[in-house]
N, CA and C of each residue as an Amber inpcrd file, in Angstrom:
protein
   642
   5.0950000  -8.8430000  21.5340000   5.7010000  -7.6820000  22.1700000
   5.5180000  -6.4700000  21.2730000   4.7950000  -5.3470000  21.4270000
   3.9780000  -4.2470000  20.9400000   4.2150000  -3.4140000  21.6870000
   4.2640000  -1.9780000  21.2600000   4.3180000  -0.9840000  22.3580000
   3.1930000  -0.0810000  21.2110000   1.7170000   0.0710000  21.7430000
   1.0080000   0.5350000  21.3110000   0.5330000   2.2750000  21.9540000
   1.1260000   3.0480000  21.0590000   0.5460000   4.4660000  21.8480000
  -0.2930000   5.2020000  21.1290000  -1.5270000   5.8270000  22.3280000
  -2.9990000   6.1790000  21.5770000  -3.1140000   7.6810000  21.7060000
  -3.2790000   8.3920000  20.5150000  -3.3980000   9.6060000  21.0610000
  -4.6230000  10.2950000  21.4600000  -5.1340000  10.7300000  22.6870000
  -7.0580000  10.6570000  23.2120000  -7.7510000  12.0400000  22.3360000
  -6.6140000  12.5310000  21.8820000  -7.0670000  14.1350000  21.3730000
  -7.4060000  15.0390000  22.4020000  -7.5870000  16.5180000  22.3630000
  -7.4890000  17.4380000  23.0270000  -8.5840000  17.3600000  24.1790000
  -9.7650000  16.6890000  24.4630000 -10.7540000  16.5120000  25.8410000
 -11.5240000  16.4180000  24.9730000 -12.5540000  16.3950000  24.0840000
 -13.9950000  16.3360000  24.1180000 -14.0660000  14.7490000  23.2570000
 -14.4300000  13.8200000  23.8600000 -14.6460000  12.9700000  23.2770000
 -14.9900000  12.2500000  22.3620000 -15.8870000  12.9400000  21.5360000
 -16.1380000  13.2230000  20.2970000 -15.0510000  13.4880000  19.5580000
 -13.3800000  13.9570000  19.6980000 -12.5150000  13.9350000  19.0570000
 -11.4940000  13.2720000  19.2550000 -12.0860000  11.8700000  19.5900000
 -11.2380000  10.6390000  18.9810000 -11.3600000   9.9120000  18.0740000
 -10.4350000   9.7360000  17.4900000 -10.7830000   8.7490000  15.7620000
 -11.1670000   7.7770000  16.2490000 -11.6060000   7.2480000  14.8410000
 -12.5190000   5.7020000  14.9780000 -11.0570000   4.7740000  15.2100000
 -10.0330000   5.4910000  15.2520000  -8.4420000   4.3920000  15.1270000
  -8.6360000   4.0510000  16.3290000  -8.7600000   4.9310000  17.1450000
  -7.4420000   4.8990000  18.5750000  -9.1940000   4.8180000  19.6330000
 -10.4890000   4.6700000  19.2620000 -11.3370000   4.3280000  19.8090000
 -11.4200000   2.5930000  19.3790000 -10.9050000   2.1540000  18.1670000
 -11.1660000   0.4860000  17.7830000  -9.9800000   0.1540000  18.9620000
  -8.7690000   0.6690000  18.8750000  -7.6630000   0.2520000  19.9390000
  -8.1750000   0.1440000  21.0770000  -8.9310000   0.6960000  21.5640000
  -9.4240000   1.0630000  23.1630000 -10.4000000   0.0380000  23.2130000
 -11.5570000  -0.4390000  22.5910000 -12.2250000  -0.7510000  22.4640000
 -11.8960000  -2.5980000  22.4860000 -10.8090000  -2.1540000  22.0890000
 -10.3200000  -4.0180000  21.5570000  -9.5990000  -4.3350000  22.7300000
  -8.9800000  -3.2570000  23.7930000  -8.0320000  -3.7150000  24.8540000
  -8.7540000  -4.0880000  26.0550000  -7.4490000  -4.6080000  26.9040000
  -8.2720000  -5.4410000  28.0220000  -7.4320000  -4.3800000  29.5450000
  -6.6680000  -3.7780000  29.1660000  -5.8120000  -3.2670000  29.9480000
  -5.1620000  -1.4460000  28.8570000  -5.0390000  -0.5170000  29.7840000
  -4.6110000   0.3470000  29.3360000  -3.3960000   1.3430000  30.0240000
  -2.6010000   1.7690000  29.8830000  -2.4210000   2.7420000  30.6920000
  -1.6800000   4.4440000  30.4750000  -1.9640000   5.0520000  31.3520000
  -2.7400000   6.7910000  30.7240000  -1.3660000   7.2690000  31.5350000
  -0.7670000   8.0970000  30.7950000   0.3210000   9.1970000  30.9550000
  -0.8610000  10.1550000  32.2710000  -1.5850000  10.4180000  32.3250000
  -2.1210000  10.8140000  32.9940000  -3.8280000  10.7320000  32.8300000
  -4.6230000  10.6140000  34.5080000  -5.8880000  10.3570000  34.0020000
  -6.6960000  11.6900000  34.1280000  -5.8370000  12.4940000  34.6190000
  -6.5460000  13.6590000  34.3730000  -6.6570000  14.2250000  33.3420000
  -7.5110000  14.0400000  32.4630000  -7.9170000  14.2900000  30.9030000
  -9.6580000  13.9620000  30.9720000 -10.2870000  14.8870000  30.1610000
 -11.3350000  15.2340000  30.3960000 -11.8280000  14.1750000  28.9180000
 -11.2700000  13.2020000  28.6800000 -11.8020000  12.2330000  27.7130000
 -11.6200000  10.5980000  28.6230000 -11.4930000  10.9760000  29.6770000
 -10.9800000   9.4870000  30.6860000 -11.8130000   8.9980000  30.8890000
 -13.3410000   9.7700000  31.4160000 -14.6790000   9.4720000  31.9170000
 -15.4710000   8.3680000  31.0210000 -15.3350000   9.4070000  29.5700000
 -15.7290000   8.5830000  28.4530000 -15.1190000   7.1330000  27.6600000
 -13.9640000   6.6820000  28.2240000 -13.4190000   5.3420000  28.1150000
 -14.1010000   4.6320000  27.8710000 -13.8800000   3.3490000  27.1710000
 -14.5940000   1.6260000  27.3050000 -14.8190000   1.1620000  28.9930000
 -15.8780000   1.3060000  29.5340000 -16.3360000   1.3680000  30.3690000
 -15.0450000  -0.4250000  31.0030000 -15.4270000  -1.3610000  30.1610000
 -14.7520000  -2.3220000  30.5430000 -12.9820000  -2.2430000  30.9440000
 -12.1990000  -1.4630000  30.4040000 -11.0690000  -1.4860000  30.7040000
 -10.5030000  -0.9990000  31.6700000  -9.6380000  -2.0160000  31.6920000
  -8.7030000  -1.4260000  33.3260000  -7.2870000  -0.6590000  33.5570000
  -7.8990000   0.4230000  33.5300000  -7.2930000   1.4380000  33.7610000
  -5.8040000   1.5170000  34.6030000  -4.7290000   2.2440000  34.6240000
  -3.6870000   2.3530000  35.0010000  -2.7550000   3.9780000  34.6400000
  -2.6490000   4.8510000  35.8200000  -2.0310000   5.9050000  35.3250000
  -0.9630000   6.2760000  36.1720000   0.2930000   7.0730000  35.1720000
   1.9470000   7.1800000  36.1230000   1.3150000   8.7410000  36.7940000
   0.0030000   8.7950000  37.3800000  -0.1700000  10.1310000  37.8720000
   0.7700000  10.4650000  39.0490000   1.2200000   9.4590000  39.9370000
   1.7050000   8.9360000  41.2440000   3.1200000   9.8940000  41.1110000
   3.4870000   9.8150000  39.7720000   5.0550000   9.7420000  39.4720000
   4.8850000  11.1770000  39.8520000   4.2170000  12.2540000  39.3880000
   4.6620000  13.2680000  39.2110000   4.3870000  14.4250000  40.3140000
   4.1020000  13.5790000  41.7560000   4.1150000  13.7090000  42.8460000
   5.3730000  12.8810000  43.5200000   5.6920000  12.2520000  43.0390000
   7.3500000  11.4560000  43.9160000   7.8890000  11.6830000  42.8840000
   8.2250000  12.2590000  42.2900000   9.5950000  12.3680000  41.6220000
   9.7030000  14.4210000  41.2730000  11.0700000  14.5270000  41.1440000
  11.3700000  16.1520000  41.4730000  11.4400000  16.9570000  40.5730000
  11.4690000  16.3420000  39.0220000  10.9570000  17.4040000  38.1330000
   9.9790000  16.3210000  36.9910000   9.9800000  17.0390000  35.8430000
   9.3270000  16.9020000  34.7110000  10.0400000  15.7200000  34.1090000
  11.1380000  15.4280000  33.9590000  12.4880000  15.2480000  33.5100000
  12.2640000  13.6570000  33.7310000  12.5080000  13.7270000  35.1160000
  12.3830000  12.2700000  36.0380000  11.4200000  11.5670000  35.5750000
  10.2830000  12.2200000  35.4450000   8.5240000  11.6950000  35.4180000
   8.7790000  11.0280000  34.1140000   9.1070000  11.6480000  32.7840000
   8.7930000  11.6640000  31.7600000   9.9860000  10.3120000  31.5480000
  11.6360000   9.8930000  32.0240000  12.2470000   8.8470000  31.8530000
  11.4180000   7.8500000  32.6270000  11.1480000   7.8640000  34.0390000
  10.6400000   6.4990000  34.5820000   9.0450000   6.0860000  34.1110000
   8.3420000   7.0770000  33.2180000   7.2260000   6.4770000  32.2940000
   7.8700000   5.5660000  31.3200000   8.4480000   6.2970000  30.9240000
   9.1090000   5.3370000  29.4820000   9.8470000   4.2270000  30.1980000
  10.9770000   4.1020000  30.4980000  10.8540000   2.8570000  31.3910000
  10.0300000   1.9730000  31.8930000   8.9370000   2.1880000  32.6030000
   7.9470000   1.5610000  32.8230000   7.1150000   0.5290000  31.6440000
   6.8850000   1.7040000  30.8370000   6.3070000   1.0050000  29.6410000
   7.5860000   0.4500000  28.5780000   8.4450000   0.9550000  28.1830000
   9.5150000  -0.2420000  27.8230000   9.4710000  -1.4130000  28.0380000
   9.3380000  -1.6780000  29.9530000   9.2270000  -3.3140000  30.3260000
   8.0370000  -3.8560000  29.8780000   6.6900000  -2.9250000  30.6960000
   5.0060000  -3.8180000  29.9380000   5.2660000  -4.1600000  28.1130000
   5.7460000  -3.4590000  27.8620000   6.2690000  -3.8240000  25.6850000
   6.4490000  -4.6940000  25.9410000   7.7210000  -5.4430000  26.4830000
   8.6370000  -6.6470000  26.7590000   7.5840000  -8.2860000  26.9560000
   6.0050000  -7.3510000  27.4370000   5.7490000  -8.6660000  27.7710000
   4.7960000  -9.3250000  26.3530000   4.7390000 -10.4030000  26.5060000
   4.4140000 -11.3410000  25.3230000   2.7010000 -10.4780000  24.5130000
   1.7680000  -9.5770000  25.5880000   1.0580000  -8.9300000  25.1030000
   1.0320000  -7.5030000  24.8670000   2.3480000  -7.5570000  25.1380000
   3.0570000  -5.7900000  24.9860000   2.0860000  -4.8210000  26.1400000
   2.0080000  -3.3310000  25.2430000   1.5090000  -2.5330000  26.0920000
   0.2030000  -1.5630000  25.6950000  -0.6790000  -1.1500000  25.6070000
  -1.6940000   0.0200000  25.3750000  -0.7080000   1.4670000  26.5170000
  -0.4370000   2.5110000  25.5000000  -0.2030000   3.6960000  26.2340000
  -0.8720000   4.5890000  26.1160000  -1.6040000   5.3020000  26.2400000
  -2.5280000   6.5910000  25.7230000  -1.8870000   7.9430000  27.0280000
  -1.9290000   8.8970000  25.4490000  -1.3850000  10.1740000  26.1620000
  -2.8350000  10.9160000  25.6620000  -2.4550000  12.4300000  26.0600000
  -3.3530000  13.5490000  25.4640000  -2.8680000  14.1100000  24.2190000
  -4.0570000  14.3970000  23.5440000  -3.6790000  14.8900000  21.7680000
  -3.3210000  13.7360000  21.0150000  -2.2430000  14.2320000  20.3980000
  -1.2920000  13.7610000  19.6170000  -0.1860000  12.6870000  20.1840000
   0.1380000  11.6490000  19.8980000   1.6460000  10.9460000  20.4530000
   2.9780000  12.2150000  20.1210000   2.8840000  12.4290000  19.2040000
   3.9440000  13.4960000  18.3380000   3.8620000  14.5540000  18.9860000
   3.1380000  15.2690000  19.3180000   2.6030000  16.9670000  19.5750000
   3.2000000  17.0060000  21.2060000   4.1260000  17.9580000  21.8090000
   4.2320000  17.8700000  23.3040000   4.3380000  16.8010000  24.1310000
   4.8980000  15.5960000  23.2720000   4.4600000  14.6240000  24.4570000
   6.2090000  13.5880000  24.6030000   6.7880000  14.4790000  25.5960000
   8.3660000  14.0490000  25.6940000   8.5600000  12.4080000  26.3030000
   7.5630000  12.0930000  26.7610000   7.4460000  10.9560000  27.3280000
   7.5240000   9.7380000  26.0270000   6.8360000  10.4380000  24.9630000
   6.8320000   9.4570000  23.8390000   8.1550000   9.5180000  22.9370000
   8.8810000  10.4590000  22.6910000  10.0170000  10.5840000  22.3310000
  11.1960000   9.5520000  22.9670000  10.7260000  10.0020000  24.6550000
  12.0200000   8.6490000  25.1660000  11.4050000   7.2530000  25.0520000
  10.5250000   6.8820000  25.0160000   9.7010000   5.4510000  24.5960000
  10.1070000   5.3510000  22.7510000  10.2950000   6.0200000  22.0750000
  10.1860000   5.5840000  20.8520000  12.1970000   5.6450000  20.4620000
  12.9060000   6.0740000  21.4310000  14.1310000   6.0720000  21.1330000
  14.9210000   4.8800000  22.4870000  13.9050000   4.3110000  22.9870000
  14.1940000   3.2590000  24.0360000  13.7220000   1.9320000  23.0180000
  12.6440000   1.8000000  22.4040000  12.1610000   1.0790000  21.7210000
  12.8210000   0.6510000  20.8290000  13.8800000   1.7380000  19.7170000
  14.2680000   1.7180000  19.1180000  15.7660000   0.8260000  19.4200000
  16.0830000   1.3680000  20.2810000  17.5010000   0.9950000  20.4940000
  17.2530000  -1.2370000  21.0880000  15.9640000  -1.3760000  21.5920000
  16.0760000  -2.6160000  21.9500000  15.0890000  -3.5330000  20.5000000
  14.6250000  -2.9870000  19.6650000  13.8070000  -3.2750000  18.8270000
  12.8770000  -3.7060000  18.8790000  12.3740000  -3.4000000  19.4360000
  10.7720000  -3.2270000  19.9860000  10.1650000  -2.6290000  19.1260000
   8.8960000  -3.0720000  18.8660000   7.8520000  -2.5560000  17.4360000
   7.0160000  -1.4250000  18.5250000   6.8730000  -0.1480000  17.8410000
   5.8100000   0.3830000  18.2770000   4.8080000   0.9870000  16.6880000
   3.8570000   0.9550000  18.1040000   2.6410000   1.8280000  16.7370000
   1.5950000   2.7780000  16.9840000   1.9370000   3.4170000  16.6350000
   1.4420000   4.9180000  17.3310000   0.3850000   4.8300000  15.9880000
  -0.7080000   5.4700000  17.1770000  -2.4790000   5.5980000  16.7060000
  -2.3660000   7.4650000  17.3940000  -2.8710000   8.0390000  15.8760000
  -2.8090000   8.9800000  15.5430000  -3.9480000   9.5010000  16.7810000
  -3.8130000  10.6340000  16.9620000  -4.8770000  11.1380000  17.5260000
  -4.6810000  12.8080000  17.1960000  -5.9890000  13.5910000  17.7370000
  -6.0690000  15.5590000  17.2180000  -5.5910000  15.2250000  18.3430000
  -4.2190000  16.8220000  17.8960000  -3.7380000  17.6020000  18.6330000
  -4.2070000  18.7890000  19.1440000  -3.6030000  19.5160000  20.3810000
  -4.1390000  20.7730000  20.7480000  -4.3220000  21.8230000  19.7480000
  -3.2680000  21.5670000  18.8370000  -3.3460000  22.6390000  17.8550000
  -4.5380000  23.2020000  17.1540000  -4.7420000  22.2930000  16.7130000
  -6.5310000  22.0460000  15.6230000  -7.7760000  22.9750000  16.3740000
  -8.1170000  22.3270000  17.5280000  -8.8230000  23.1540000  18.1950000
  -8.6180000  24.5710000  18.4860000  -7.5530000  24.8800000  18.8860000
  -6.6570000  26.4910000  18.7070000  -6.8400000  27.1560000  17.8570000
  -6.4940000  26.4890000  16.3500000  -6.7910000  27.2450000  15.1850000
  -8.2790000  27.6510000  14.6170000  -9.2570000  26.5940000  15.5440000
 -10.8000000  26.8680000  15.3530000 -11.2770000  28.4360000  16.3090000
 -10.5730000  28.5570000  17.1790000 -10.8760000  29.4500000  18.5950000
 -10.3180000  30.5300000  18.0160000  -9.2820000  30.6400000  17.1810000
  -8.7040000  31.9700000  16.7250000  -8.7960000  32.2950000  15.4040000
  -9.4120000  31.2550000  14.7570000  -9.5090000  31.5710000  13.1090000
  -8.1420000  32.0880000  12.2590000  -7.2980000  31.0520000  12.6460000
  -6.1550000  30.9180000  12.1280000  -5.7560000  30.0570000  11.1850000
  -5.0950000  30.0900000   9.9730000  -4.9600000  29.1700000   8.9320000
  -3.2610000  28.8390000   9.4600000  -3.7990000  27.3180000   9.7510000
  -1.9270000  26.6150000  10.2470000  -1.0970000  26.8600000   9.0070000
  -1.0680000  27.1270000   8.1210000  -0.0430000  26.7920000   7.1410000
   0.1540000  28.6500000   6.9390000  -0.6380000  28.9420000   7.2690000
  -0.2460000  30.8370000   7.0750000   1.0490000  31.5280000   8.1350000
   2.3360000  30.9400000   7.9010000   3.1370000  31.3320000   8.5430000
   3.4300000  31.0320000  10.2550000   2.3570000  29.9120000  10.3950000
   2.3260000  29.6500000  11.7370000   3.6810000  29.1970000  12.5430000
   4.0300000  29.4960000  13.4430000   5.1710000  29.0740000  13.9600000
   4.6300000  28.3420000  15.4140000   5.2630000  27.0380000  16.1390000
   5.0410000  26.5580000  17.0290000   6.2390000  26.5430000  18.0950000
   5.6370000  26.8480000  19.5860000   7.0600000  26.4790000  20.2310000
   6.6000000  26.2640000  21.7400000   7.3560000  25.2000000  22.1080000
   7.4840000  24.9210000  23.6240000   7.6940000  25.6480000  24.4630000
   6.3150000  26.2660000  25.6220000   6.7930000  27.2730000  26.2730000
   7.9210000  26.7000000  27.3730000   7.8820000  25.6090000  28.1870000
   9.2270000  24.9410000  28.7920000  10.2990000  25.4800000  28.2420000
  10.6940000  25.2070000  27.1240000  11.9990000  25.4760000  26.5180000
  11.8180000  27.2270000  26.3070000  10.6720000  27.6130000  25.6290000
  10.8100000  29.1750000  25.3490000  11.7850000  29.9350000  26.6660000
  10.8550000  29.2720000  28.0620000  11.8290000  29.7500000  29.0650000
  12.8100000  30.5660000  29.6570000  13.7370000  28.8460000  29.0860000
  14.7100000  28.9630000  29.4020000  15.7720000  29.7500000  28.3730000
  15.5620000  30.3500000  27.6490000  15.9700000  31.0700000  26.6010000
  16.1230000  32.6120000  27.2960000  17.2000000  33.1130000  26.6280000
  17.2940000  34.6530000  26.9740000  16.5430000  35.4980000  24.9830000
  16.6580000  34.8330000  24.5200000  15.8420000  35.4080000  23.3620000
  15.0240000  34.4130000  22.4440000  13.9590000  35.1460000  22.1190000
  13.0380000  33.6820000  21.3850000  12.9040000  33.4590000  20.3680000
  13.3930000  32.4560000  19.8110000  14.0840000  32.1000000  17.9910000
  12.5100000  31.7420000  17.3790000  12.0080000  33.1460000  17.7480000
  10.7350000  33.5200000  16.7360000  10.4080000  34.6440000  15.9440000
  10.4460000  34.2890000  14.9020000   9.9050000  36.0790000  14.2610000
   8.8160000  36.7070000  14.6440000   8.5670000  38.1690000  15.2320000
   7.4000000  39.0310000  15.5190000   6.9840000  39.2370000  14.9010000
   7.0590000  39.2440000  13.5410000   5.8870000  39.4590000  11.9920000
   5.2180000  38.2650000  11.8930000   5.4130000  37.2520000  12.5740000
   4.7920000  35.8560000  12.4140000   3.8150000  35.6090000  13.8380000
   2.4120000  34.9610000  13.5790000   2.3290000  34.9600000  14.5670000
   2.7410000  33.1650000  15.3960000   2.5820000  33.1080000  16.4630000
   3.0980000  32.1120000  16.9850000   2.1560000  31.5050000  18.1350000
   2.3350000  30.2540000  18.6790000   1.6440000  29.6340000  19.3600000
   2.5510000  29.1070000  20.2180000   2.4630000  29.3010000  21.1650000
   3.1250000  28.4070000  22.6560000   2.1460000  27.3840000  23.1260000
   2.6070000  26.2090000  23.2450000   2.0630000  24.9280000  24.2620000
   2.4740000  25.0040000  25.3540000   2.0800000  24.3260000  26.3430000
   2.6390000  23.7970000  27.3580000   2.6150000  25.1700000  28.8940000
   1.9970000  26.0950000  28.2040000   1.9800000  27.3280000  29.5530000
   1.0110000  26.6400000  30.6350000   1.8100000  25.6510000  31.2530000
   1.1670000  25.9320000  32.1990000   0.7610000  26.1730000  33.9230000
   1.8950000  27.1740000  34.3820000   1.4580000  27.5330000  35.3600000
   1.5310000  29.3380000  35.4370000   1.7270000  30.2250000  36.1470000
   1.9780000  31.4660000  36.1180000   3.7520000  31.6530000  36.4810000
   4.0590000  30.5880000  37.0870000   5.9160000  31.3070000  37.1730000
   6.4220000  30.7270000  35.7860000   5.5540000  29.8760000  35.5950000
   6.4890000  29.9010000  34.0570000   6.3520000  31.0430000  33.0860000
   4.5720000  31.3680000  32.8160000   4.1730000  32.3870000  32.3440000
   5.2090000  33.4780000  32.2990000   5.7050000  33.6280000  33.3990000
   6.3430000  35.2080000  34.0380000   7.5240000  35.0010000  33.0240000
   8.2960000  33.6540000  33.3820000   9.5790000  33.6670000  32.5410000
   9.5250000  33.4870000  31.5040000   8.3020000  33.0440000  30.4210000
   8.2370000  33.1880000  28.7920000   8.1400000  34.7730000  28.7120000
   7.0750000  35.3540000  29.5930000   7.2220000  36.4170000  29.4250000
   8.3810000  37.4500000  29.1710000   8.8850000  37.5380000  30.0190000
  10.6600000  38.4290000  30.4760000  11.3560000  37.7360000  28.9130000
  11.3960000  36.2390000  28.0850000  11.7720000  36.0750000  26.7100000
  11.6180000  37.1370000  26.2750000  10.4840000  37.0370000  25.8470000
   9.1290000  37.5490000  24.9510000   9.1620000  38.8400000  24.5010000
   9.8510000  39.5150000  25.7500000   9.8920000  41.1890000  26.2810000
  11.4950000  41.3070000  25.1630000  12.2370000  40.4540000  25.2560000
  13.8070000  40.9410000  24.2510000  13.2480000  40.7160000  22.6770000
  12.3510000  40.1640000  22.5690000  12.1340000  40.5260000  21.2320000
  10.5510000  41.0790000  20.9830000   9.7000000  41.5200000  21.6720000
   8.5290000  41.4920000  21.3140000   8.5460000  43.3040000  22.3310000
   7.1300000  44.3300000  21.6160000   7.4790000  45.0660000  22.5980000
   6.3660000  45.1200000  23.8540000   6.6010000  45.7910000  24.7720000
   5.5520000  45.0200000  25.8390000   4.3800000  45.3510000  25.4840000
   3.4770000  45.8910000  25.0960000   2.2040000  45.5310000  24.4970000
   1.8480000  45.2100000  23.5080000   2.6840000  44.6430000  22.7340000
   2.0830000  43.0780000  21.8150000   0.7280000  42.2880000  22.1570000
  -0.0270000  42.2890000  21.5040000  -1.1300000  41.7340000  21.6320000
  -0.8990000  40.1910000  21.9420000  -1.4110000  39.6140000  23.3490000
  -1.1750000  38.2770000  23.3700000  -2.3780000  37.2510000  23.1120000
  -2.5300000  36.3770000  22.7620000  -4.1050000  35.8330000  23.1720000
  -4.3940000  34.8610000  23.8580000  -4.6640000  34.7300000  25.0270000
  -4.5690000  33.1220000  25.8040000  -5.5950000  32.1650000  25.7340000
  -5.7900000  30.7710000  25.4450000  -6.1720000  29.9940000  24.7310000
  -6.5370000  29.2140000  26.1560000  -7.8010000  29.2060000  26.4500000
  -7.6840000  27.9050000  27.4960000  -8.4570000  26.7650000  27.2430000
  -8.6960000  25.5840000  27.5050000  -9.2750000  24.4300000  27.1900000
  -9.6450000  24.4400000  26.0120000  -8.9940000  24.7610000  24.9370000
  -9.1610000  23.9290000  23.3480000  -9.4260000  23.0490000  23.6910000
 -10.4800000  22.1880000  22.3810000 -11.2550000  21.1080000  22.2050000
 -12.3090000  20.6960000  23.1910000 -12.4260000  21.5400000  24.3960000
 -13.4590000  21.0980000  25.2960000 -14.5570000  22.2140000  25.2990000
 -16.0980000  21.6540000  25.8450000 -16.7700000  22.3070000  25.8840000
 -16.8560000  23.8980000  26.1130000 -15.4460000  23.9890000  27.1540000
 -15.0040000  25.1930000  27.9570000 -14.3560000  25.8600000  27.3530000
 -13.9620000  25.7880000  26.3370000 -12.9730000  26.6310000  25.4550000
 -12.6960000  28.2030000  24.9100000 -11.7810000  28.9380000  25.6080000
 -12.0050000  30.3090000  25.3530000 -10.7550000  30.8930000  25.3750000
 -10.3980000  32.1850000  24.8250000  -9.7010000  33.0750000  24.7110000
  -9.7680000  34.3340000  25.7130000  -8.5780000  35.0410000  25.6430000
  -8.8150000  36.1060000  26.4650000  -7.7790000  36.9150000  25.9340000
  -8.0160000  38.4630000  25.2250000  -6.5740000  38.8450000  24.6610000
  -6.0310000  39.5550000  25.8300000  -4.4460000  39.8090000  25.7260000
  -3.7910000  40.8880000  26.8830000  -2.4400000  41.6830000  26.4820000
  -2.0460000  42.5510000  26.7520000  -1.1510000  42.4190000  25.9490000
   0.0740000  42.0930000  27.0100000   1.4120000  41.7110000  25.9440000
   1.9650000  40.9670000  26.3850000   2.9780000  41.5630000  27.9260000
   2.8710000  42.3040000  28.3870000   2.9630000  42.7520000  29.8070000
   2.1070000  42.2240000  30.6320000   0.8740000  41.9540000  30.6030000
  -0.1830000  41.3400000  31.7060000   0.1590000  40.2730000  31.1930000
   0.2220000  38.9670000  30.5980000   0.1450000  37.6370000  30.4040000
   0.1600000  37.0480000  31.4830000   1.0910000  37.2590000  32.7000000
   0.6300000  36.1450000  34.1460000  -0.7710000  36.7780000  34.2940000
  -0.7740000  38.0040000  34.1990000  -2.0500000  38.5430000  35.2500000
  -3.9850000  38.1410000  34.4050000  -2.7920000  38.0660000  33.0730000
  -4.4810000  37.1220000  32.4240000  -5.0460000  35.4520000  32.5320000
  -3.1670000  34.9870000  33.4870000  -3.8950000  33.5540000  33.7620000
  -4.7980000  33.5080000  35.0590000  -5.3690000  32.3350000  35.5400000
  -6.1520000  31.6230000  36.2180000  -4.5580000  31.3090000  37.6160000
  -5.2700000  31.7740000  38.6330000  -4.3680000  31.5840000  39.5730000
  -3.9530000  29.9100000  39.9420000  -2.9550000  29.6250000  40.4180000
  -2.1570000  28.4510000  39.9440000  -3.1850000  27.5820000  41.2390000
């Protein structure tokens, strides 16, 4: 009983470790937080695939999706050959689904073992020529949100995950606006680590109007 989680790294296939490619490689069964990930194609052709994509069409928020994954895989742990989980990036980096799996795990004692994988970040910092340790600050745009002010310093620069649709956009934005002033230079980051990977600066008044319509 194992609860094994793989992290695929940011899409280009080429940025998966030799770890979490020997894991894949050695399994007979897998299953994907989601298969829409642009490193899915490139899989061990032999394995049989399984993804909670289903969930996040029947169930009513983020919230729901992210407990009845972990649940799910809690029980496959339980069984005598445990489980293969693979998310995108990182297990650690954005990925709330692994948080309630590793504090479900915990509480029934269940072994897990998380296989490292690149995060979105890495690729980000290649696209903007940013040094992570130079004052970088990270934050969940979900949570940025829901915030009426954003427990970030404006002399620092900062990175948001997770933008991703335009009504959310709007409401990091309206944050953003109590501490930032509206033309702050923003820079939007799309498909790190994949072939497609690009920037677009705006300042921070246009930010919906520089995304990709939903």
């Amino acid at each position: 009983m194992t609860i094994t989680i793989v992290g695929l790294g940011p899409g280009n296939p080429q940025h998966l470790t030799r770890q979490a490619w020997q894991a894949l490689t050695e399994a007979r069964e897998v299953f994907l937080r989601t298969a829409v990930h642009p490193v899915v194609p490139s899989l061990p052709s032999h394995l049989e695939l399984h993804s909670f994509d289903d969930l996040y069409e029947s169930l009513d928020d983020f919230a729901a999706v992210y407990e009845a994954i972990a649940e799910e895989v809690i029980t496959l742990g339980r069984r005598s050959q445990g489980v293969i989980y693979a998310v995108p990036g990182h297990p650690l980096v954005g990925e709330a689904s692994v948080q309630r799996i590793l504090a479900r795990a915990g509480e029934e004692g269940l072994p897990v073992r998380l296989v490292e994988g690149l995060s979105f970040v890495e690729p980000v910092l290649s696209l903007l020529g940013l040094d992570g340790l130079a004052g970088l600050q990270l934050a969940d745009a979900t949570e940025l949100a829901s915030a009426h002010h954003p427990l970030l310093d404006p002399d620092r620069p900062a990175l948001l995950g997770q933008l991703y649709n335009r009504r959310l956009a709007s409401d990091v934005k309206l944050t953003l606006m109590n501490a930032y002033p509206d033309d702050h230079p923003v820079t939007l980051v799309r498909a790190a680590g994949t072939s497609d990977g690009d920037t677009t600066a705006v300042p921070l008044h246009e930010l919906v109007r520089g995304l990709p319509l939903d």
